[in-house]
C-alpha positions in Angstrom: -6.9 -16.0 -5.2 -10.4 -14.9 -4.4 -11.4 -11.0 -4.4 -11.9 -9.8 -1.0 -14.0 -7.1 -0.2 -13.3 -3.6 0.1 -13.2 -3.6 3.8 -10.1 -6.2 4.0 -8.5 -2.5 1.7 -9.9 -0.3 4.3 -12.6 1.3 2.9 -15.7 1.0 4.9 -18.9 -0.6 4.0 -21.3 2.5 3.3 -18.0 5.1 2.0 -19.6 6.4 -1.4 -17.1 4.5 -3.2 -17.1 1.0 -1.8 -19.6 -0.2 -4.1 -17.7 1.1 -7.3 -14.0 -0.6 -5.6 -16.1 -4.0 -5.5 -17.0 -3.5 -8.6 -12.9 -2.9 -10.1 -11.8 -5.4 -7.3 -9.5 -8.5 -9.7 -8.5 -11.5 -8.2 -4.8 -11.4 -7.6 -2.3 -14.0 -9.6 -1.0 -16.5 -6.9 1.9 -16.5 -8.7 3.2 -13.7 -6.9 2.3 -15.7 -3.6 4.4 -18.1 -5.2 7.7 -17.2 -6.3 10.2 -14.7 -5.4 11.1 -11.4 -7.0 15.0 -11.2 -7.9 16.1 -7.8 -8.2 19.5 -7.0 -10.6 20.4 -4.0 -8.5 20.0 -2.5 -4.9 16.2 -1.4 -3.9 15.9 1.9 -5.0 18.8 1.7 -7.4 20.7 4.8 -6.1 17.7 6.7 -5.7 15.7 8.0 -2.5 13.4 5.5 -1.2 10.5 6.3 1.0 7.6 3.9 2.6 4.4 5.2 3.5 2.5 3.9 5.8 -1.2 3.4 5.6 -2.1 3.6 9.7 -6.4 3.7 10.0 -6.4 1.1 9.7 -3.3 -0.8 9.2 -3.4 -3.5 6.9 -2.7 -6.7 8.8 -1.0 -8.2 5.2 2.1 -5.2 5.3 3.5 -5.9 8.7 6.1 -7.8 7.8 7.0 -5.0 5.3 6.8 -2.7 7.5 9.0 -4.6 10.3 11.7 -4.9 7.6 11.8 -1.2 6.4 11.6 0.0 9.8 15.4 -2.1 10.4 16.6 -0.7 6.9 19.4 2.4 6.9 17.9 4.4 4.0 14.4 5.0 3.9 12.2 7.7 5.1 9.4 7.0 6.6 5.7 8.6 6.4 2.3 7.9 7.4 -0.9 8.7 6.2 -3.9 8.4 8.6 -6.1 6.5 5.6 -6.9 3.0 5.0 -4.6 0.5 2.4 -6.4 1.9 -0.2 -5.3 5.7 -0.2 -5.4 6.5 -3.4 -9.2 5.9 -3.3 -9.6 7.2 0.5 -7.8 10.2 0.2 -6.7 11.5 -3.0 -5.6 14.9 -2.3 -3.0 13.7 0.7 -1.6 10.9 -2.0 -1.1 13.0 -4.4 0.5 15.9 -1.9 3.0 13.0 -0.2 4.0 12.5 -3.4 4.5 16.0 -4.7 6.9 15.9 -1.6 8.3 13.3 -1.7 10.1 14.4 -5.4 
């Protein structure tokens, strides 16, 4: 599959980092397109399970992720006001969800 650019990730053109994402972005295997993922035990396997949500702006690719959590018994939910990319867009709340989260 072709690289896309940072944009289609949410990170603007002109953010300081676009240039050095473009420069890390690797196609992805369409393998993964391709064939499914079979999973031994239950998602989560016992454990808490939480999805975040990446909401400015969504990423168009996740909705049907996100339609199928939202149905799910089990998972808490949480949103971050950051582009797909959050580790890259903002750090600090990533890494302060996750110190929550456990």
């Amino acid at each position: 599959m072709p690289t896309p650019p940072p944009t289609a990730f949410g990170i603007p053109e002109g953010h300081s980092l676009t240039d050095w994402v473009r420069r890390r972005i690797t196609p992805h295997p369409a393998g993964t397109y391709e064939s499914g993922l079979k999973l031994e035990h239950p998602l989560g396997n016992g454990r808490p399970r939480t999805y975040v949500v990446c909401t400015n702006p969504l990423h168009p690719p996740m909705a049907g992720a996100r339609e199928w959590v939202a149905k799910q018994d089990g998972w808490a939910w949480q949103e971050l006001a950051t582009g797909h990319d959050a580790m890259i867009l903002a750090p600090t709340e990533v890494a302060l969800l996750l110190s929550a989260v456990g």
